[in-house]
N, C-alpha and C positions, 0 to 999 in steps of 0.2 A: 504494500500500500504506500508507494511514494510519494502521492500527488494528494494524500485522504486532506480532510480542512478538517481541524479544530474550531468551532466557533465560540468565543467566554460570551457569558451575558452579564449584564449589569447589575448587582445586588444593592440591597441597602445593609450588607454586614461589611464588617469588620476582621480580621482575624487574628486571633490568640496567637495564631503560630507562621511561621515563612517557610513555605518554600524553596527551598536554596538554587541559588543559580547561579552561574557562570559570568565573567565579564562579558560573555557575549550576551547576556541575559537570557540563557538557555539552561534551563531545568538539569540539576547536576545529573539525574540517572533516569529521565526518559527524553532522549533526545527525542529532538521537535516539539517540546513543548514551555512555551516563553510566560512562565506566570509573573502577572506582570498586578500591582492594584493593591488596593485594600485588601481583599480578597485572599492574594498570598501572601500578605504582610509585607508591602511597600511602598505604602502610602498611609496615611492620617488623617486625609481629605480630598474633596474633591477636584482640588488643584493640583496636588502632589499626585493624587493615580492619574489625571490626565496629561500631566509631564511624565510621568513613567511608561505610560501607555505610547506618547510618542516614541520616549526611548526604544521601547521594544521592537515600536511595528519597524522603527530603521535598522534595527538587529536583525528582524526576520525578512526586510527585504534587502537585507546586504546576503542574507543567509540563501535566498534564491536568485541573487543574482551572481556567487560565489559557484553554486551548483551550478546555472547553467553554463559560465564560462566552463566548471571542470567538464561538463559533458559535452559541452563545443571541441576541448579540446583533444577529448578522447575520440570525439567523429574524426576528426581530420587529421588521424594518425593512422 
């Protein structure tokens, strides 16, 4: 499943605990998944998870535009 989508929805909680992630902001032990918000404990409000939320989505589209160069350049080998 390479191509499957993850979609988070918006809560009104909070959470106890984080999620640990990567400087990529990539979930330490299921890759492909970017918790990112309140949610997985990295934000405090609604400014802070909508700044983190940009960080992410630039992490996950660095993270697909990283793959398709590596698959471009496995074709043209």
């Amino acid at each position: 499943m390479n191509d499957a989508v993850l979609t988070g929805t918006e809560t009104r909680t909070s959470s106890p605990i984080r999620i640990n992630r990567n400087e990529a902001y990539q979930s330490l032990n299921t890759r492909g998944l970017y918790p990112a918000g309140e949610g997985a404990g990295y934000a405090g409000g609604i400014l802070s998870a909508a700044v983190d939320g940009i960080k992410v989505a630039e992490a996950v589209a660095l993270d697909i535009v990283g793959a398709a160069d590596k698959r471009s350049s496995l074709s043209s080998h």
